[in-house]
C-alpha positions as a printed Julia matrix, in Angstrom:
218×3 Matrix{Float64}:
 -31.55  -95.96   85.48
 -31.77  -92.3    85.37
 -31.72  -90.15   88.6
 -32.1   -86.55   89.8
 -29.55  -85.29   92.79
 -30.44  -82.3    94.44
 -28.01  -80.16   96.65
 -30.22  -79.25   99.75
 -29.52  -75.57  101.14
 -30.34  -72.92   98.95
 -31.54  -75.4    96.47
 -34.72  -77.39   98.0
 -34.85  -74.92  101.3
 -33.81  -71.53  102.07
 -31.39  -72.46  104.67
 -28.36  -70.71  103.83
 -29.76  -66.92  105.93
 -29.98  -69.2   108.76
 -27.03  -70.56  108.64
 -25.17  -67.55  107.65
 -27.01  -65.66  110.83
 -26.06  -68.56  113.17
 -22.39  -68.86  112.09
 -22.05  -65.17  112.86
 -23.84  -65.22  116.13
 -21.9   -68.26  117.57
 -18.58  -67.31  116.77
 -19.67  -63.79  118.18
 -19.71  -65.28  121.51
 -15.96  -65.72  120.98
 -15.81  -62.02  119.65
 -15.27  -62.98  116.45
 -14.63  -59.93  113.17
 -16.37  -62.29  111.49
 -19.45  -60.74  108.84
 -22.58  -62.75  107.52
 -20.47  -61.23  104.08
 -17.39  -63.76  104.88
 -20.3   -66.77  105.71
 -21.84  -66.01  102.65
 -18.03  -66.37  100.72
 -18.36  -69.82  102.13
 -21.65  -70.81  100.06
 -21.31  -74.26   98.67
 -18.02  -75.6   100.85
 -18.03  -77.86  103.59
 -17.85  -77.57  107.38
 -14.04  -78.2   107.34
 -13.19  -76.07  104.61
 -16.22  -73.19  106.0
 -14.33  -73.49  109.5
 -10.89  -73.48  108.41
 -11.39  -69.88  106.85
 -14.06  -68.13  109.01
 -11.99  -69.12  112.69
  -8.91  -67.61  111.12
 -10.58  -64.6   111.56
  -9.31  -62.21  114.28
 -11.18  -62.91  117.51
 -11.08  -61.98  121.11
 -11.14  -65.6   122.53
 -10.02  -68.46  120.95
 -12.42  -70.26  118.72
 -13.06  -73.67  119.49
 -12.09  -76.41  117.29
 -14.48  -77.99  114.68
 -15.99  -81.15  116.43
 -15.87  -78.7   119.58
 -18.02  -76.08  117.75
 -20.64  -78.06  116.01
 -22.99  -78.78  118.7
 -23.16  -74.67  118.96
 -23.8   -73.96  115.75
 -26.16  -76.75  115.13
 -28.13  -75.63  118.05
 -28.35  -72.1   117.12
 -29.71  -73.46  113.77
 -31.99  -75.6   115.12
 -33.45  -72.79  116.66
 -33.31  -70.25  114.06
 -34.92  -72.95  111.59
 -37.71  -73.36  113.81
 -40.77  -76.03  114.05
 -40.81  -75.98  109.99
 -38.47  -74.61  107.58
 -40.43  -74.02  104.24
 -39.35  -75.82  101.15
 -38.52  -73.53   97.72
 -42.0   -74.27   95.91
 -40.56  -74.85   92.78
 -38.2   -77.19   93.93
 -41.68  -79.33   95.68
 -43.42  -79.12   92.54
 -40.35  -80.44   90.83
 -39.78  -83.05   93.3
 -43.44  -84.3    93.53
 -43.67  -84.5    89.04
 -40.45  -86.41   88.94
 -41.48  -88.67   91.85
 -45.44  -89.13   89.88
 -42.99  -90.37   87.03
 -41.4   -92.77   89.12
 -38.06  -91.22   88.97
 -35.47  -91.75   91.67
 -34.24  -88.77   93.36
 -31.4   -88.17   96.02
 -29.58  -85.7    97.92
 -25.62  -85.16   97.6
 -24.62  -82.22  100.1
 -21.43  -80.8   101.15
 -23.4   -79.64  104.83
 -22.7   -82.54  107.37
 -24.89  -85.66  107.63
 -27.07  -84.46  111.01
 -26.86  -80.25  109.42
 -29.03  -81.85  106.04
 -31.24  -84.38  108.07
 -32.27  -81.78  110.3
 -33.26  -79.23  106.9
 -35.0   -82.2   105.17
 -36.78  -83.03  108.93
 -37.94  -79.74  109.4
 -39.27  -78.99  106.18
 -40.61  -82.31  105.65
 -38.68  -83.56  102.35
 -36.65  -86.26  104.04
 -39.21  -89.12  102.26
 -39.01  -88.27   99.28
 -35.49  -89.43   98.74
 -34.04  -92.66   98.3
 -30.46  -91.74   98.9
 -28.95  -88.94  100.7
 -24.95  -88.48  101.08
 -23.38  -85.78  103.05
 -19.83  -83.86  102.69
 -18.62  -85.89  106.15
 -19.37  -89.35  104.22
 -16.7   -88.62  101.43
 -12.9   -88.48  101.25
 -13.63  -84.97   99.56
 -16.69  -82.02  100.03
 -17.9   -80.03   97.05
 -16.32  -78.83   95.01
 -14.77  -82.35   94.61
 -17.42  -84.66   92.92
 -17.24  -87.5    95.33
 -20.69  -86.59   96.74
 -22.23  -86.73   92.97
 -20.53  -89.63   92.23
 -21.19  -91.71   95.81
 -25.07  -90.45   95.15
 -24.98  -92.31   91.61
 -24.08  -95.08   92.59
 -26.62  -95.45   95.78
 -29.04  -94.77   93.09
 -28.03  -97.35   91.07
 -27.44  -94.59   88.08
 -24.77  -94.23   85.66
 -23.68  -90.34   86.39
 -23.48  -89.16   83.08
 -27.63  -89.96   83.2
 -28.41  -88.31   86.19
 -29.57  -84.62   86.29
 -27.63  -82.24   89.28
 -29.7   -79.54   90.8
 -27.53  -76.25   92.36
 -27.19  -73.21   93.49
 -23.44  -72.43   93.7
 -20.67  -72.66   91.63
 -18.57  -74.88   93.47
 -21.44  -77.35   93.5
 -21.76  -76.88   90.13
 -18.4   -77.7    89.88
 -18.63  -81.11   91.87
 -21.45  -82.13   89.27
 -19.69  -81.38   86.21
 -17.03  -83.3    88.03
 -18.88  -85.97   88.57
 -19.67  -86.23   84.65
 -23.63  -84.94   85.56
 -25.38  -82.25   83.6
 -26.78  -79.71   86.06
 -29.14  -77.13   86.61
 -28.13  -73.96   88.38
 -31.11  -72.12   89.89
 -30.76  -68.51   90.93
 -31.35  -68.19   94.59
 -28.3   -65.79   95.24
 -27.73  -63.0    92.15
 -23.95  -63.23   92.47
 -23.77  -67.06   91.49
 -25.64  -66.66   88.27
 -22.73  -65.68   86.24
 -20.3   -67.81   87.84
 -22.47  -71.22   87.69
 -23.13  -70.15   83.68
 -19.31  -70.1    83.49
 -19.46  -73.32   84.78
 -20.98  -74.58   82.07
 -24.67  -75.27   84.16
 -27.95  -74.6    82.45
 -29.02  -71.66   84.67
 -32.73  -71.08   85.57
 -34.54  -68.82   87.97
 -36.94  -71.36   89.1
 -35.98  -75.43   88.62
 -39.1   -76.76   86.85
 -39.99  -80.31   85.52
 -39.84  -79.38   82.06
 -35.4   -78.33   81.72
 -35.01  -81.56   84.36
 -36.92  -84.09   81.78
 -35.37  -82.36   79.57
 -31.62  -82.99   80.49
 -33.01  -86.48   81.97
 -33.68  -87.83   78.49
 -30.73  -85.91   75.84
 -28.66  -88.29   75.15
């Protein structure tokens, strides 16, 4: 059975200012030197590995520890998403063809299992997947492939015939890991070059066409 895995933030919503904004903000509070800059370094890594660097950062107080810190942040980006947090239209266009073809789809994230239910809540994806797995349901976050590879199987897929959807280079990286051609869609300028390097076939919008496309090469 063939599949397409999506990577949520930055890829199906436009999640990552809000997170970047409420990472700064909470850790502010603890008068953190922190910059949405050093957030944004952090694209495509998971809360451990996003925490580990951005509280080593000089601070006036000392930062809480992760499982301390979570409810904060995932407040403040509860908030800052609002009642409804848009989806990318070309990724809902995408999403609704491949589903009108009867084509399974899932999400494999490095964000933590309540951070991605709460993006695909608020912006009203979360039925059209079959299979979502999160960066706190794996030994190993992106850019380790254990996400791409624990979505395959959920999906019933072999991974080399499943299609990756991403927006970084380290996710990249997890899906080429994973033995999954992917699709690297520009939503940040500076990852263009490095998810090409990767070896992804980078688009500026993800469209039905490139996915069917990979979905059926052999």
């Amino acid at each position: 059975m063939r599949a397409v895995i999506w990577d949520c933030d930055g890829v199906l919503v436009d999640s990552e200012p809000h997170s970047v904004a409420s990472w700064v903000t909470v850790l502010g509070r603890f008068g953190s030197a922190v910059t949405e800059a050093d957030v944004e370094g952090c694209l495509g890594l998971g809360y451990p590995e996003t925490f580990a660097r951005l509280a080593s950062f000089p601070s006036a107080d000392p930062i809480p520890g992760p499982d301390d810190l979570w409810p904060l942040l995932m407040e403040a980006i509860g908030m800052s998403f609002g009642t409804f947090l848009p989806p990318f239209p070309d990724a809902l266009e995408t999403i609704e063809a491949l589903s009108g073809r009867g084509i399974r789809q899932g999400v494999a994230t490095s964000s933590k299992r309540s951070r991605v239910e709460l993006a695909l809540e608020r912006s009203r994806l979360t039925d059209w997947f079959s299979v979502i797995v999160a960066g706190d349901e794996v030994e190993k976050s992106k850019p380790a492939p254990d996400v791409y590879l624990a979505a395959a199987e959920l999906l019933g897929a072999v991974p080399s015939e499943c299609v990756a959807v991403e927006d970084s280079a380290n996710g990249c990286r997890a899906a080429i890991g994973a033995g999954m051609p992917v699709i690297g869609v520009v939503r940040v300028e500076q990852e263009r070059e490095p998810m090409r390097e990767m070896g992804a076939a980078v688009v500026d919008e993800v469209g039905i066409g490139l996915v069917l496309e990979l979905l059926t090469s052999p």
